[in-house]
N, C-alpha and C positions, 0 to 999 in steps of 0.2 A: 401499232405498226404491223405487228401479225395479221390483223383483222383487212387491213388494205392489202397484204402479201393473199390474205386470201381468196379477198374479193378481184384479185386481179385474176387469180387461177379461174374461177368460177366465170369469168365474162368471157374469157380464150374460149370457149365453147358454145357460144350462145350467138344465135343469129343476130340482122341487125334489126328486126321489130323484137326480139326478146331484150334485147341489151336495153331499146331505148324505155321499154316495160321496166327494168331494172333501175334504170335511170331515174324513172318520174318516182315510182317507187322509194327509193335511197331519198329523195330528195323532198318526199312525203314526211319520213321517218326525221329528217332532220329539222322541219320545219316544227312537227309534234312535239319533239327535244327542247327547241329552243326556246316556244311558248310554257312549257314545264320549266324549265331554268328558268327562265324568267318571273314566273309568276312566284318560283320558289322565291328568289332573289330578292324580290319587292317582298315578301310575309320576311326574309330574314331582316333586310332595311328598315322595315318599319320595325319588328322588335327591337333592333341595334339601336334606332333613334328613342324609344322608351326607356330603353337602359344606360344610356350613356347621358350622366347630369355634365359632364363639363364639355358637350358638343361647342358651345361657342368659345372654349377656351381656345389660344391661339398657343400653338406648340414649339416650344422654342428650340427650333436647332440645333442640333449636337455638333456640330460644326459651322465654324464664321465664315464668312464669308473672307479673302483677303485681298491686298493690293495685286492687280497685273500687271509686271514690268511691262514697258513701252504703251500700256494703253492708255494712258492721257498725254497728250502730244501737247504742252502748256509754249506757243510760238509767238507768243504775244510779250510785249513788256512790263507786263501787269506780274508781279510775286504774288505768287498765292498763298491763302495760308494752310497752316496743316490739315486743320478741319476744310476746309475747303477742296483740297486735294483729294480727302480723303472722301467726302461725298459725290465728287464728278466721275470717281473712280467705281463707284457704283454701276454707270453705266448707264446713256440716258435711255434705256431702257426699264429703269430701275424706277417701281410705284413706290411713292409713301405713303402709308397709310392713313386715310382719310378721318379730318380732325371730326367729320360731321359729314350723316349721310346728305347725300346733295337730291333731297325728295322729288324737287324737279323731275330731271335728270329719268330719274328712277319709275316714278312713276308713271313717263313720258313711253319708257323701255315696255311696261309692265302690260300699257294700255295699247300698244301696240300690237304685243304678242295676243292679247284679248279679242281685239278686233276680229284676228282669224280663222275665234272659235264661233261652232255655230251659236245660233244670239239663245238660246235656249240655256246655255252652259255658262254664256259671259257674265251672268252677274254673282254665278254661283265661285267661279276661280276671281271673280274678280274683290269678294265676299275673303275667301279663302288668301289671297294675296293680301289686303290689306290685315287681316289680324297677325299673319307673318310679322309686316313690315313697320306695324303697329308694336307689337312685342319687342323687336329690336329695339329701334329707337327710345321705347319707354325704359330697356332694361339696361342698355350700355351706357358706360360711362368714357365718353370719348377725351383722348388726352390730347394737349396740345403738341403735335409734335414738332422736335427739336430740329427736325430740317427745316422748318419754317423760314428760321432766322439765317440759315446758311445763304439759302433762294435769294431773299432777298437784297443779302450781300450782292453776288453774285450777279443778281438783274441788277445793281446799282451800278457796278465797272462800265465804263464802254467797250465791250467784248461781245465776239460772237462765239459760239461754240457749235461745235456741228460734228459729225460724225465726216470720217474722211472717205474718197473715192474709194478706195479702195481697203480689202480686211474690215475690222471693226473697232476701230481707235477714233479718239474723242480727241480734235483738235481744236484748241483755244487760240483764238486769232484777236489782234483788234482792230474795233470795227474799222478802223481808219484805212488799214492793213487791206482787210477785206474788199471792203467798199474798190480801194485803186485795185485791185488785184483782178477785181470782175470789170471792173473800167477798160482796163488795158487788153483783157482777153474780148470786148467788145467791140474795142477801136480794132481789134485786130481779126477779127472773123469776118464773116460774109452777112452785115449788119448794117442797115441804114435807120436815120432817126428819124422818126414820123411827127411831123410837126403837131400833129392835132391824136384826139384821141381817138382810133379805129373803129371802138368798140360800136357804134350805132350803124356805121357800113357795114360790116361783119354779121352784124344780127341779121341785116335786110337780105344779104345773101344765103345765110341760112336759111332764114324761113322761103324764098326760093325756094332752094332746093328741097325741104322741109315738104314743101304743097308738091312738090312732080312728086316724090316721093311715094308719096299718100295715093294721089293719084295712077301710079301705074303698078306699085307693092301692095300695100294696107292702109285701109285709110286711117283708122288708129293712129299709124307711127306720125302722123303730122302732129299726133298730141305727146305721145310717146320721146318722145326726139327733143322736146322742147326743156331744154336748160331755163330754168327759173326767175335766177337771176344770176345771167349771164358777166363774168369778168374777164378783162386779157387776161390773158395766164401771167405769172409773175415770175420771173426769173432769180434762180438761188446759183450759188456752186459750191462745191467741195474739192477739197485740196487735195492736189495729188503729191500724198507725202510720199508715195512710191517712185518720184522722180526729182530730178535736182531742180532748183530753182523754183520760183513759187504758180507754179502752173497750177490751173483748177480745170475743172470739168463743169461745164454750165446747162444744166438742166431746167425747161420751164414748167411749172404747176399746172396743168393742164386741168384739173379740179373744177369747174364752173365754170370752164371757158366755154365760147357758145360753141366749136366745133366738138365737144367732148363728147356728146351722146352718140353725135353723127359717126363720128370716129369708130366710135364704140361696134354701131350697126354694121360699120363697111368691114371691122374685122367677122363680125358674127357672118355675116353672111358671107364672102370670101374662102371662111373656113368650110362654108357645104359644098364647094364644089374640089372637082381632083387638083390633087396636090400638084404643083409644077415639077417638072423634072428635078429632082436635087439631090446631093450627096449628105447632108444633112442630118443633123442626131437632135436629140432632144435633152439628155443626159448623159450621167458618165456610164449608167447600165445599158444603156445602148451600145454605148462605145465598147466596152468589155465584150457585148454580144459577139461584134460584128469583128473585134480584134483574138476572141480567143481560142482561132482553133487558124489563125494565119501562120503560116512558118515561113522562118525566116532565110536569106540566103547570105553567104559571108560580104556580097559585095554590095549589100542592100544598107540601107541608114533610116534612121527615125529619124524624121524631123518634121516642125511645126510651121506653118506660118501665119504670119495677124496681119490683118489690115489696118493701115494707120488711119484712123479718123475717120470710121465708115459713116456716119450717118451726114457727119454734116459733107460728105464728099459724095455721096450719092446722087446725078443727076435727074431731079422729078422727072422734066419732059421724057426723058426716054425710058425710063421706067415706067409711065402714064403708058406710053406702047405697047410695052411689053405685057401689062395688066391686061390693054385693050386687045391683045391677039389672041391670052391666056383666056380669059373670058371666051371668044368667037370659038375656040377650041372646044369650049363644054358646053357648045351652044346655047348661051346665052342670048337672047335676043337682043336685037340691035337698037328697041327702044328704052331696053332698061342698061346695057352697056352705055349707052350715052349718060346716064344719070350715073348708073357707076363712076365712070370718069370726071364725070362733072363733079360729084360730092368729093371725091378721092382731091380733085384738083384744089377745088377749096380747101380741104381740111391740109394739105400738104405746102400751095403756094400764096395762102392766105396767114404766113407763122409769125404772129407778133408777139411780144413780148412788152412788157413791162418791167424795167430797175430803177429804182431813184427817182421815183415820180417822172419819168421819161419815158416815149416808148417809142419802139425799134420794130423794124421787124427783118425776118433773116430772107436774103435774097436769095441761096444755095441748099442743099439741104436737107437733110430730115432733122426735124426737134427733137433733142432728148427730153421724151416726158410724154409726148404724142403719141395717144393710142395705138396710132397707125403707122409708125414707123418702124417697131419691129416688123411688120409685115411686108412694108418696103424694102427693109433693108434685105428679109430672106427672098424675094422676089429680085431684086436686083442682083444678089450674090448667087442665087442658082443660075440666072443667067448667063453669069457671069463663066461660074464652070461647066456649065454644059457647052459654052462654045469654045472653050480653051477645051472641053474631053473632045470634038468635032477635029483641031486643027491643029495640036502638040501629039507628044507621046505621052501620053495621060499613066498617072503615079499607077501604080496596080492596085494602090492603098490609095484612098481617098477622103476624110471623112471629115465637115466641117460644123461648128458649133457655132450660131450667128457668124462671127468672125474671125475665128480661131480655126485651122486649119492641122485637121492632123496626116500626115503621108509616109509610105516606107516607098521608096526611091533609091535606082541603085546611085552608088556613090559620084560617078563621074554627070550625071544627071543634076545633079544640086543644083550647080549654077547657072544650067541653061534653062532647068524650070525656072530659077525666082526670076533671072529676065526674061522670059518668058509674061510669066504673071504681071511684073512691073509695065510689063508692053501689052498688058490684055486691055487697059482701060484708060486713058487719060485723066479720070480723076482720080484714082485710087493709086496709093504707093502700099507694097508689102513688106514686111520684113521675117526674117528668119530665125533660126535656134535648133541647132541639129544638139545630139544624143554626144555626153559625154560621158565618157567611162560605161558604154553599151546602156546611159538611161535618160531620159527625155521627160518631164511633166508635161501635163497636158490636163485643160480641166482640172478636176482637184484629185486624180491619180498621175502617179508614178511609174513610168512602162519601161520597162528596163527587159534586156535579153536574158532569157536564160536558154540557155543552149541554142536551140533552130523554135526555140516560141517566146511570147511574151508572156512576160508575168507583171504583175500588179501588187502596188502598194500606194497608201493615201499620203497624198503628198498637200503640203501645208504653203503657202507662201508666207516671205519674212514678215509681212503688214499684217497677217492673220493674228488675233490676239485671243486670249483666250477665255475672254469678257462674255459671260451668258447673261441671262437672267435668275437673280441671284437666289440663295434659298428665302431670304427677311425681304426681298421684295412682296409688296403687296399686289400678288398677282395670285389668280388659280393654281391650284397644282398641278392642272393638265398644261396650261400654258408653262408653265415651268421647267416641265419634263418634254417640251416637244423638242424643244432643240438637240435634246437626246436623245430622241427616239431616232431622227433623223441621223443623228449619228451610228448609234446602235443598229440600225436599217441598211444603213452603207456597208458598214463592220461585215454583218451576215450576209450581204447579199453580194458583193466584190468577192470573186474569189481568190483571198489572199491565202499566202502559205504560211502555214502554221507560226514560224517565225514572227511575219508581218499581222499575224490577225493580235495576236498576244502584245506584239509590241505598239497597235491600234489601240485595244483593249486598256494597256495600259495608259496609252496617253488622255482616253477618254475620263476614265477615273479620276485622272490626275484631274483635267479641267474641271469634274464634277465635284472635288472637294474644293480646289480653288474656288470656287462658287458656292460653297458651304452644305454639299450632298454627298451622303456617304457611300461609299463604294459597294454597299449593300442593292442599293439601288441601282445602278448599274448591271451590276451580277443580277438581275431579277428582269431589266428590259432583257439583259440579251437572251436569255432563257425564255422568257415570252417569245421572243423575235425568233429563236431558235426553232422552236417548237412550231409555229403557224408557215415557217418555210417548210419543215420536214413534210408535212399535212398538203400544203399545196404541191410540194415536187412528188409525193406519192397518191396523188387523187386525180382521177381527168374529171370530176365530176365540179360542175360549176359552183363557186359558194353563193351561198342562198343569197339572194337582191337586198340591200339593207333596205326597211322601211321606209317610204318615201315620205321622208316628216317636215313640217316645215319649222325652217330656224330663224332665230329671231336674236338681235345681240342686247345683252343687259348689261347698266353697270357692276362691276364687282365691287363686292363689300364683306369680308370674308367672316362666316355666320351665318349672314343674310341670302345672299345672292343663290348659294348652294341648296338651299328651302325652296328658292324661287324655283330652281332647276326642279329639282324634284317634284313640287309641285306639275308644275308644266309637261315633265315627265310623263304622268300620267294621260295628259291630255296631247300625248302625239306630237310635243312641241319641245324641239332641242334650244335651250336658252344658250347662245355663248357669251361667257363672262370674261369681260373685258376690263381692262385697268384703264381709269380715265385720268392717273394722277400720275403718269411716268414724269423723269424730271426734262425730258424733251419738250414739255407739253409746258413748263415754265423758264425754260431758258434759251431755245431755238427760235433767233429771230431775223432770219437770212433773209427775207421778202420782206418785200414792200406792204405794211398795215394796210388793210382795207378800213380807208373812214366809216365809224360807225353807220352815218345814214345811208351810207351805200349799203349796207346790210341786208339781209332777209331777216323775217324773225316777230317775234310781239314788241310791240312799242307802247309807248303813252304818250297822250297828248294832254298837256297841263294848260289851263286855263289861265289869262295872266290877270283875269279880273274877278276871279271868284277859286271858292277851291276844288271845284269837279275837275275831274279830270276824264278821259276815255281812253282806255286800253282795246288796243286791234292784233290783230296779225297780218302779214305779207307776207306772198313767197318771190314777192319781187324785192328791189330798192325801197325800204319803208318813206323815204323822201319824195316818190313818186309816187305811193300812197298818200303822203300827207296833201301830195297839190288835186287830188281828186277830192279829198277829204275837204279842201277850203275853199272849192268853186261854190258861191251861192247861187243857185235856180231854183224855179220849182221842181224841178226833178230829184235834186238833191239836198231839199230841203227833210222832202219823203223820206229819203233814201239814206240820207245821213245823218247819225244825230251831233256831229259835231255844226255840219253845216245849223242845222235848227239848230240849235244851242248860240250860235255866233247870231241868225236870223232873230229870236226871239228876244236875246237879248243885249243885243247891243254891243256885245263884250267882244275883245281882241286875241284872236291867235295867231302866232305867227311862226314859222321853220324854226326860233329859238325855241321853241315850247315842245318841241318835238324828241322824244329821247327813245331808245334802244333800250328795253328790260329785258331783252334773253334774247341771244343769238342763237336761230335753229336752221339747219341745214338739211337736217331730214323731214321732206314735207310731207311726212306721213303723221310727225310730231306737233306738225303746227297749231293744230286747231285744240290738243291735248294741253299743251301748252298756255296758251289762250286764254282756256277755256279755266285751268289752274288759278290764273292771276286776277280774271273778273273775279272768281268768286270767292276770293282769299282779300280783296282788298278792299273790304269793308262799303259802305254806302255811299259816298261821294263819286258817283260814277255819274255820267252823262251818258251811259252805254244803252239802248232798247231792252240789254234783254242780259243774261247771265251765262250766254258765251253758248257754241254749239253743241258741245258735249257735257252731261251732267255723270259724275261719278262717284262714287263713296272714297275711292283714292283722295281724293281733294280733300278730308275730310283729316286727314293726318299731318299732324301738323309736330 
């Protein structure tokens, strides 16, 4: 701290070409430092990994994890049992540890990140990755774990289990329950049922708009843009146990739908031009900014208000306007505003859905799930108060978050703003929540008066539960501790009053041993967190650019995965380790299954008159593959070896013969994949050849 008290003395004197000389300077020095820590770092890493024999030992917790009252919401008629209770209460966040590494999978992650290196170094990490993952699996003794049999219980009920709108509680429904509950909230929305299946008009529109695209942007993005293999989006919802009655919130999957990419691009590009006029926050440190230096007056009041039911009350066509004048505004040309419009109009009044093997689509609206409907929704709501700031007496306080609205107004103003508001739009209704006992939540603080200013405190709603990711989950330890870091971030950077930081501080602890983490830990974020704020609030000097590395996500397998990082490490490459075995990932089943042949992925096609068989890949519907696969020509006699195979020898295949070996989603994975399963499946192939990529990974078995 003295060293920045002195360097501030020292710049008060110095011109502005000496200062910026000082500048590149200091920032010389730090870069120096960083590469010496560093390299120290790695020489202590590597001795730490030489000297420590029980590195794959897994450390067992000094604290358990325990039950969160209220956080399994069990609304079904199904009695649970105690071990049952007791596992859901984990949290479907919560990994088990995996009974056997899943080599696929792994391998798939490993040769990915490979790819990115130049080809000079790829056989050298990929040499270095297989003795890692080699050693693993020869040395560990994996056990059968005891969740196994709970799972399966559990997938045999007719039950859904799902996490709820609102907070972080696990509510168990059954399916019966469920099923009408989304029935009735579709009979009753702005929802028609579409006799036939959309999906083949939808794509021809896409790819439309897809070619002008190309044509008047990049011509890339015509390939760029292109979904795979395209599905309606599938509709889920989650109960709103935060309200009486069995109301839910119906959100669609937007995931592989064909407008997903497109979506994707009209926000990216959107975001490059000036923002629309708006009163607007981003977070609650925003809001702090802009609330803590207002004072207040005896006759003035907090209060909040929300919009009921913004997106799906949101009017496209006139919002489609407003896009289109906001656009002419930043001089947009008039032949790419047309396209703007046009993609925007598709991806917004094109919203189908699929439930129950039916499909719908919504007449009114923005989708919850659609890329582009937050960007609607804050395009329609800034316009919305920029003409109410035009034509009332506009709050002096104003600040809104999507749809939450925070204002200080004087008293006798209350109720000729909210009708006011109620009278700004015909589709929208508001409602209110003024400041009792001088305090008001809002976001996830507490604004309450203290004297002629506001002060701040973190405020929890009743649905918030205190369910993390637990310490015996089988996740990273970085993934572990984010959820506290974010807390720990808030703590330090709100400024609450001594009082409220300690009684913060405390409640944090508390959640962190309920979750089986000792308060040690805690006391150690906020001291890090402490410390890189005091450094930022006494430096104007920029911190150094982090390395521009590229990231790549791997399975986690703890032992394993942590070698892979470091490895990679080295080679400029951030692995994130992810848990592929949470208990969401075996008991959340709110959407409608994708039939296997609709798939992407590696398939096999089995012979019904002999025992060859051929293993392929698609990044499309593998069934749509197979009927290319079964035309006989001369073209694709060449071309195919299934077709030769049926040509030469007489023999019969048909759509039964066709099955799904591994569903892959990332088609960067495909051919890796693939290429795995030819040459792991011994001689009876009907295939040309032993798949595109040859590896020594394949080689671990």
């Amino acid at each position: 701290m003295k060293a920045y008290q002195l360097y501030f003395k020292i710049t008060k004197g110095l011109s502005n070409l000496e200062y910026s000389f000082l500048q590149d300077w200091m920032t010389g020095i730090h870069n120096v430092i960083e590469k010496k820590v560093r390299k120290k770092n790695n020489t202590l890493f590597e001795k730490w990994k030489r000297l420590n024999k029980h590195k794959n030992k897994i450390i067992t917790p000094k604290l358990s994890p325990v039950v969160v009252p209220g956080y399994l919401r069990n609304c079904s008629s199904e009695v649970l049992t105690t071990e049952e209770e007791q596992f859901l209460n984990n949290g479907l966040n919560f990994a088990i540890p995996n009974t056997k590494v899943p080599l696929i999978e792994l391998i798939a992650d490993v040769e990915v990140a490979i790819s990115s290196l130049p080809r000079e170094k790829q056989d050298i990490v990929r040499m270095s990755s297989k003795n890692i993952i080699s050693e693993f699996v020869a040395s560990n003794n994996f056990k059968k774990s005891n969740h196994l049999s709970i799972i399966k219980s559990l997938r045999q009920k007719n039950l859904i289990y799902t996490k709820a709108d609102k907070g972080n509680s696990l509510v168990v429904l059954d399916r019966e329950d469920y099923m009408s509950r989304v029935k009735d909230l579709i009979n009753e929305g702005p929802y028609v049922l579409v006799s036939h299946n959309p999906l083949p008009s939808l794509i021809k529109k896409v790819n439309s708009i897809r070619s002008k695209i190309s044509k008047t942007f990049d011509k890339n993005l015509q390939f760029k843009l292109i979904v795979s293999n395209p599905q309606i989006p599938k509709l889920y919802a989650l109960p709103k146990i935060h309200k009486p009655g069995n109301k839910m919130r119906q959100i669609s999957s937007f995931n592989n739908s064909p407008v997903e990419k497109l979506a994707k691009w009209l926000v990216r590009e959107f975001s490059t031009f000036q923002k629309f006029n708006s009163f607007s926050i981003n977070n609650s440190f925003e809001l702090v900014d802009k609330l803590q230096n207002v004072e207040l007056s005896e006759n003035e009041i907090l209060v909040s208000f929300d919009v009921t039911a913004l997106f799906p009350s949101i009017p496209i066509n006139e919002t489609l306007k407003v896009i289109e004048n906001w656009l002419k505004d930043n001089g947009v040309s008039s032949e790419k505003i047309e396209i703007y419009i046009e993609a925007t109009k598709l991806c917004m009044q094109e919203s189908y859905f699929q439930f129950d093997n039916s499909f719908y689509k919504q007449m009114e609206g923005a989708s919850m799930g659609n890329p582009l409907s937050p960007f609607i929704a804050e395009i329609f709501m800034s316009r919305i108060e920029t003409n109410l700031n035009k034509t009332m007496v506009f709050p002096r306080v104003w600040i809104r978050y999507v749809d939450d609205i925070f204002c200080i107004i004087k008293k006798y103003q209350l109720r000729i703003t909210f009708n006011t508001l109620n009278n700004s739009h015909e589709s929208i209704k508001f409602t209110f929540e003024e400041e009792v006992d001088g305090k008001l939540p809002f976001l996830d603080l507490l604004l309450s008066r203290n004297e002629n200013k506001i002060a701040f405190d973190i405020y929890r709603k009743s649905t918030t539960t205190d369910r993390f990711i637990t310490s015996d989950s089988h996740h990273s330890y970085q993934h572990k501790l984010a959820a506290f870091r974010s807390l720990v971030h808030r703590l330090v950077n709100i400024p609450l009053s001594l009082t409220n930081f300690e009684k913060e501080k405390a409640k944090i602890i508390q959640i962190a041993q309920v979750n089986g983490y000792e308060s040690k830990i805690i006391n150690n974020l906020i001291r890090s967190t402490k410390r890189k704020k005091q450094l930022r609030d006494c430096t104007s000097l920029l911190p150094i650019a982090p390395e521009n590395k590229k990231r790549f996500r791997i399975s986690f397998h703890h032992g394993l995965s942590e070698k892979l990082v470091n490895l990679f490490r080295n080679h400029d490459i951030d692995l994130i380790q992810c848990s592929d075995s949470k208990i969401s990932r075996f008991l959340t089943s709110n959407k409608d299954k994708t039939p296997h042949l609709e798939k992407s992925g590696v398939y096999e096609i089995q012979c019904e008159d002999c025992d060859l068989k051929y293993i392929g890949s698609s990044r499309r519907q593998i069934q749509i593959r197979f009927k290319e696969h079964s035309k006989i020509n001369s073209q694709s006699i060449q071309q195919s070896a299934i077709a030769k195979h049926i040509f030469d020898t007489g023999h019969k295949i048909t759509i039964n013969d066709l099955s799904l070996v591994h569903e892959v989603r990332d088609n960067r994975k495909l051919e890796i994949v693939e290429s795995y399963y030819i040459q792991n499946s011994g001689s009876n192939l009907m295939n040309n050849d032993n798949g595109p990529l040859k590896s020594s990974l394949f080689e671990i078995h």
